[in-house]
KOLDO-73123 format. One record per residue (C-alpha): residue number from 1; residue in three letters; x, y negated, z negated. Coordinates in Angstrom, 1 decimal. Each point is the difference from the previous one (the first is absolute). Layout:
# residues N
+-----+---------+--------+--------+--------+
: num : residuo :      X :      Y :      Z :
+-----+---------+--------+--------+--------+
: NUM :     ALA :      X :      Y :      Z :
...
+-----+---------+--------+--------+--------+
//
This chain:
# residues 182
+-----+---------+--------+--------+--------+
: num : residuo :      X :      Y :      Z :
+-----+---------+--------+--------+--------+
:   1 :     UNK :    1.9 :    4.2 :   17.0 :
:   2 :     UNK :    2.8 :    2.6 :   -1.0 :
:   3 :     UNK :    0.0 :    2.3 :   -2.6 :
:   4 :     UNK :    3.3 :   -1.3 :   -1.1 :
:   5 :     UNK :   -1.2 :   -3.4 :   -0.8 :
:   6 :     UNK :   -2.3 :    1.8 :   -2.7 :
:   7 :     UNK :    2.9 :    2.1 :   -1.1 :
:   8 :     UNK :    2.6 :   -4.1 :    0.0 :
:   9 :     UNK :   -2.9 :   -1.8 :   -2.0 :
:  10 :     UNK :   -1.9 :    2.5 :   -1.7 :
:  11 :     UNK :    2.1 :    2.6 :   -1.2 :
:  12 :     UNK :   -0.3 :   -0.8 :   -3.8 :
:  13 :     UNK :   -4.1 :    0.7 :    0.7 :
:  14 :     UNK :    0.1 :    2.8 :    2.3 :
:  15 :     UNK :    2.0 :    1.6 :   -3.0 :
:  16 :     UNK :   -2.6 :   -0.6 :   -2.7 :
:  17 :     UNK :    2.7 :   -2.2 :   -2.2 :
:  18 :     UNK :   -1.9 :   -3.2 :    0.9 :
:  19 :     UNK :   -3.7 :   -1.4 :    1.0 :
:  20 :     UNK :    0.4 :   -1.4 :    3.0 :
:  21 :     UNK :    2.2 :   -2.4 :    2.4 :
:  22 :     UNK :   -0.9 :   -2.9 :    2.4 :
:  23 :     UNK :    1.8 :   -0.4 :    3.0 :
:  24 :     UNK :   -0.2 :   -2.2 :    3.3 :
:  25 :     UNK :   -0.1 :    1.9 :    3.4 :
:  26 :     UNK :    0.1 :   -1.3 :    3.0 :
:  27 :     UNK :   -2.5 :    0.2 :    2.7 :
:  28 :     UNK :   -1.3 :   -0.2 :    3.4 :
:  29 :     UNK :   -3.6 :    0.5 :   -0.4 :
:  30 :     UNK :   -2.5 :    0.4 :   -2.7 :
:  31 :     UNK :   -1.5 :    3.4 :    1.8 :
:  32 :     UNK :    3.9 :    1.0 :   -0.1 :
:  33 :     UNK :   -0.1 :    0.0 :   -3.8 :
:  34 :     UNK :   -3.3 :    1.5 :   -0.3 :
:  35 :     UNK :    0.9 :    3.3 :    1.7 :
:  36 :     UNK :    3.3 :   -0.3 :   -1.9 :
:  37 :     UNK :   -1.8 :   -0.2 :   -3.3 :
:  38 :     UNK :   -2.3 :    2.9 :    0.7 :
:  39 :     UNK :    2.5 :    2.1 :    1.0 :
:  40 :     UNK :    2.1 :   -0.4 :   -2.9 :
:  41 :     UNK :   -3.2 :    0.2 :   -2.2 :
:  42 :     UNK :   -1.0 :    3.6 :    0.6 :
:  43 :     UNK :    3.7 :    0.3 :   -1.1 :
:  44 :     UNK :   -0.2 :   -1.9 :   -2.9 :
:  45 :     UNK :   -3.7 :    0.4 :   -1.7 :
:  46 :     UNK :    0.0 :    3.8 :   -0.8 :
:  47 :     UNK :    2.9 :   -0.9 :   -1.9 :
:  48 :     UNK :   -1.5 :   -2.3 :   -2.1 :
:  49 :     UNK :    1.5 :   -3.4 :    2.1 :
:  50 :     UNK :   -1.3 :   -2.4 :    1.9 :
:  51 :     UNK :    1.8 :   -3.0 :    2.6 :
:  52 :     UNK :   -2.3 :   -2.9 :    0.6 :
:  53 :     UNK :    0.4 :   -3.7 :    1.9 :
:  54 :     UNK :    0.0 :   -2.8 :   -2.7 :
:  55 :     UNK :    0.5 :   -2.7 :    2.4 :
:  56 :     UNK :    0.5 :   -0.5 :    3.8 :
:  57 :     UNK :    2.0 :   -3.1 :    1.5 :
:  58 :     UNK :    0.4 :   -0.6 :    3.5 :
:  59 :     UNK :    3.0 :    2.8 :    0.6 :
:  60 :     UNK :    0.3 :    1.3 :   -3.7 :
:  61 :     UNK :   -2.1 :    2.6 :   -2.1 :
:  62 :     UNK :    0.6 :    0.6 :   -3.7 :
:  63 :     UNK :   -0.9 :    3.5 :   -1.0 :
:  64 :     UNK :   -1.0 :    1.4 :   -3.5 :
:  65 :     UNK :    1.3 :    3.4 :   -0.3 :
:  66 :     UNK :   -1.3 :    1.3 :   -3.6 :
:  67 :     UNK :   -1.3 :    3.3 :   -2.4 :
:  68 :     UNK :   -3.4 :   -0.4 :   -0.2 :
:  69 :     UNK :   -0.3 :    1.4 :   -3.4 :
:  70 :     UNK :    3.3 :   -2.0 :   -1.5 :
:  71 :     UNK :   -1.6 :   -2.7 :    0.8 :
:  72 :     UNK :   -3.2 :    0.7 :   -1.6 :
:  73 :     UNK :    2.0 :    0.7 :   -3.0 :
:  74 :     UNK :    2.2 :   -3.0 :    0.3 :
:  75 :     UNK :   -3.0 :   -2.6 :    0.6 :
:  76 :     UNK :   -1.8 :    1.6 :   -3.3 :
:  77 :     UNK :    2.8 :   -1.2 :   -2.5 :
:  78 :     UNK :   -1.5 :   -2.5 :   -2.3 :
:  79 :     UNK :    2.8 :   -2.4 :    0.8 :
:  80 :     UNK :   -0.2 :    0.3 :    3.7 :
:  81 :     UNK :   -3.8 :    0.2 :   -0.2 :
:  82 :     UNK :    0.2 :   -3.6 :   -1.7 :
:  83 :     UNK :    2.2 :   -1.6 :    2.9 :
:  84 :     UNK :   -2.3 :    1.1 :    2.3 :
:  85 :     UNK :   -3.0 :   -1.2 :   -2.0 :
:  86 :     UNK :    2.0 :   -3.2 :   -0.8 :
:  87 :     UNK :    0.4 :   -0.8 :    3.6 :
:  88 :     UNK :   -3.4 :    0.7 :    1.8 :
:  89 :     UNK :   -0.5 :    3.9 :    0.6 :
:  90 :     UNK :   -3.4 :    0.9 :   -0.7 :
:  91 :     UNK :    0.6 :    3.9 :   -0.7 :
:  92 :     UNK :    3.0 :    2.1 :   -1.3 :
:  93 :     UNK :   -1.0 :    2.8 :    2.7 :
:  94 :     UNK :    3.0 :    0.1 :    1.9 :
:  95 :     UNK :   -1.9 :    0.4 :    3.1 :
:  96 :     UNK :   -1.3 :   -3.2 :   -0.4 :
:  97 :     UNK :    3.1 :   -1.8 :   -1.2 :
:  98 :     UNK :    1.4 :    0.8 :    3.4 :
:  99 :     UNK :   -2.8 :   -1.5 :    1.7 :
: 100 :     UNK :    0.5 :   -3.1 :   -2.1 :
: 101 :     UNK :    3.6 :   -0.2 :    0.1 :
: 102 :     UNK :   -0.5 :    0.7 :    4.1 :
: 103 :     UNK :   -2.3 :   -3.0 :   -0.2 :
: 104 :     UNK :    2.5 :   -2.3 :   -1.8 :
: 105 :     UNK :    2.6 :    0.2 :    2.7 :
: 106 :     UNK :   -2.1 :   -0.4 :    2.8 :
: 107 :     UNK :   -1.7 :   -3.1 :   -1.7 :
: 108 :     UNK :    3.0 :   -1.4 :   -1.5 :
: 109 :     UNK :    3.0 :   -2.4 :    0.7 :
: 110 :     UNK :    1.4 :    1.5 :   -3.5 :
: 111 :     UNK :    1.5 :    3.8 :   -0.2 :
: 112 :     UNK :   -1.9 :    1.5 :   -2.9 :
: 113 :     UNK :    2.0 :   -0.1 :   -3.4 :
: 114 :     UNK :   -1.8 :    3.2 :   -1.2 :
: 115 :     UNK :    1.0 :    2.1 :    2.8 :
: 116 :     UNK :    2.5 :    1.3 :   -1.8 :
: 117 :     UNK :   -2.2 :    2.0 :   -2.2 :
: 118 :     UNK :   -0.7 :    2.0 :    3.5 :
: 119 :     UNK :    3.7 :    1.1 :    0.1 :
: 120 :     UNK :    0.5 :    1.3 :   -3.8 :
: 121 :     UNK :    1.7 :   -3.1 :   -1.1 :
: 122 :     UNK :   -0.9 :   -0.5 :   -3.8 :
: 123 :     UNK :   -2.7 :   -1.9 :   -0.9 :
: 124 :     UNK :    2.1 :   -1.9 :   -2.3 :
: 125 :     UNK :    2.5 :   -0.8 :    2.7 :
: 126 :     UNK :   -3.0 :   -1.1 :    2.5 :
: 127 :     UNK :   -1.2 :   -2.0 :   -2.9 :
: 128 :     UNK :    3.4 :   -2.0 :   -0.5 :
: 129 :     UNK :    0.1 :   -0.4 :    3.7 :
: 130 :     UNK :   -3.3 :   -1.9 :   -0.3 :
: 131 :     UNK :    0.1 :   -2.0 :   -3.1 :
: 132 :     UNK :    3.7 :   -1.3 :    0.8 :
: 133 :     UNK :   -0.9 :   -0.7 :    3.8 :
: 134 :     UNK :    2.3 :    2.4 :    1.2 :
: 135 :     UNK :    3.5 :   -1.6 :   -1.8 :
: 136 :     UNK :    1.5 :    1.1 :   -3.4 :
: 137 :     UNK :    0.1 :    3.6 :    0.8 :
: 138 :     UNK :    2.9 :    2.1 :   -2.1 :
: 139 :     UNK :    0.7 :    2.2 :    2.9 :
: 140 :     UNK :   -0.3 :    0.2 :    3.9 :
: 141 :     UNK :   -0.1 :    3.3 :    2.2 :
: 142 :     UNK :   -3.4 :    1.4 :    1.3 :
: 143 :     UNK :   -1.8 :   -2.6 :   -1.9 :
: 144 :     UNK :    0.6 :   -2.4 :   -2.3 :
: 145 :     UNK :    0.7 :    1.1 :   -3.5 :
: 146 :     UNK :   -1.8 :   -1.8 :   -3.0 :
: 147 :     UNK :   -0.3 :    3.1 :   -2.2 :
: 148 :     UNK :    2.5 :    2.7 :   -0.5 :
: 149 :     UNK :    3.0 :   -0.4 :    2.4 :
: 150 :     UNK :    1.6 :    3.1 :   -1.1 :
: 151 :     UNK :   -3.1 :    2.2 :    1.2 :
: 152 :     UNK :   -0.3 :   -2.0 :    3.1 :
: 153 :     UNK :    3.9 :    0.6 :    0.7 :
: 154 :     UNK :   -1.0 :    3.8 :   -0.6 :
: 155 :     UNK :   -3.0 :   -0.1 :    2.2 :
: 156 :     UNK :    1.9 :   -1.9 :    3.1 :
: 157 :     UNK :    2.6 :    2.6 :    0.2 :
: 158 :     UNK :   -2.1 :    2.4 :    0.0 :
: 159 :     UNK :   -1.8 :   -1.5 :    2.9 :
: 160 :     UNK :    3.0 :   -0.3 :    2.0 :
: 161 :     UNK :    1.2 :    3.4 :   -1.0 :
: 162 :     UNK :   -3.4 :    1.3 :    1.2 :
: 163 :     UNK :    0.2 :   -2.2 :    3.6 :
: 164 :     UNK :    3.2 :    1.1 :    0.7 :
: 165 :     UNK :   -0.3 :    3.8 :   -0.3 :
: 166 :     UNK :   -3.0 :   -0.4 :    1.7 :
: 167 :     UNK :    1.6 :   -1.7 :    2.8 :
: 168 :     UNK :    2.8 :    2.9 :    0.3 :
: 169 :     UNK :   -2.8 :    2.6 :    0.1 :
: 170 :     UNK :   -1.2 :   -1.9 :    2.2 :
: 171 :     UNK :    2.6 :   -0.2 :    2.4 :
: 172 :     UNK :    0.7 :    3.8 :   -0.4 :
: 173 :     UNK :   -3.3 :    0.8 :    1.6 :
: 174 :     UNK :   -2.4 :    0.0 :   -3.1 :
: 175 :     UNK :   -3.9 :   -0.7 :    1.2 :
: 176 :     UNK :   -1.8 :   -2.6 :   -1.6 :
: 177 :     UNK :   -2.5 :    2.3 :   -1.3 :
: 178 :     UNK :    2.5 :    2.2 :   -1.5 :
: 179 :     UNK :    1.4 :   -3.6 :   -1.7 :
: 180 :     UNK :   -3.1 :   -0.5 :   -2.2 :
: 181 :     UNK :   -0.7 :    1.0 :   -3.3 :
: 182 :     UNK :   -3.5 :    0.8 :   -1.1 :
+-----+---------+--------+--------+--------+
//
C-alpha cells in the first residue's frame, strides 16, 4: 500500500480538517495488508491517527483512517451519542464504537447508516439520511445534505482544496510524515 493512496483518500484527515475517511484498497493477501497497516501505523499513531480494516472481501479492503481524539469528541455529542444509542451501540467510547461498527459490516448485507458520524458528517445530516431512507436530501457532495447545505458546500470545498494541495506536495517530493498535522 503507497503512501499516496493515503495522501488521494485521506488528505482531508491527515490535515486535521476532518475525522476520518473510508476507502477500498485492493489486495493480494491479507498478511500483505497487515505489514502495510503496521507500517503506516508507527507513522500515523504518535500523531494522534489511526488506519484500521473495517471489512475484507475477496480482493478488496476498506480502511478507516481517523484522529483518535476527534473522534472521541465527535462520538460524545449528545446528538450523535443518540444515533448511536438509537441504533444498537452499547457505549459512547469511541474505541468501542469502532469495534461495533467493525462488527456491523462484517455481519451485515446493509452498509451502516451511522457511519457517517465516523467521518464528521453532522449528526443532523446522518439523522435525515436515516429517517428519509436515504432520498429527500437538499444537497449532494461528500454526503447527503439534510441540514445546512450552505456549511456543507463550505466544508466540501474545503476538502477538495485540502486533497489537492496535498496531492501537489505530494508530487513535489513531500513525505507522508511531513503531510500530517498533529
Amino acid at each position: 500500500m503507497s503512501d499516496e493512496l493515503l495522501i488521494r483518500c485521506g488528505s482531508p484527515t491527515l490535515a486535521g480538517i476532518k475525522t476520518g475517511n473510508m476507502f477500498s484498497y485492493p489486495y493480494e493477501s491479507r498478511e500483505e495488508v497487515t505489514s502495510a497497516l503496521r507500517r503506516l501505523n508507527k507513522i500515523l499513531v504518535p500523531k494522534g491517527l489511526r488506519i484500521l480494516p473495517l471489512r475484507y472481501t475477496d480482493k478488496t479492503v476498506l480502511l478507516y483512517l481517523y484522529r483518535i481524539d476527534a473522534l472521541r469528541k465527535d462520538l460524545s455529542r449528545q446528538e450523535a451519542a443518540d444515533i448511536l444509542r438509537e441504533v444498537g451501540y452499547k457505549s459512547s467510547n469511541s474505541d468501542r464504537c469502532v469495534c461495533d461498527l467493525i462488527s456491523k459490516l462484517q455481519n451485515s448485507v446493509n452498509f451502516p447508516h451511522e457511519v457517517g458520524l465516523f467521518l464528521s458528517y453532522p449528526p443532523e445530516d446522518v439523522r435525515g439520511f436515516i429517517d428519509n431512507h436515504a432520498r429527500n436530501c437538499k444537497y449532494l457532495g461528500f454526503w447527503k445534505v439534510y441540514g445546512d447545505v450552505e456549511k456543507a458546500k463550505k466544508t466540501f470545498a474545503k476538502y477538495e482544496r485540502c486533497t489537492e494541495v496535498y496531492r501537489r506536495k505530494w508530487s513535489m517530493g513531500a513525505s507522508l510524515p511531513s503531510l500530517i498535522i498533529g
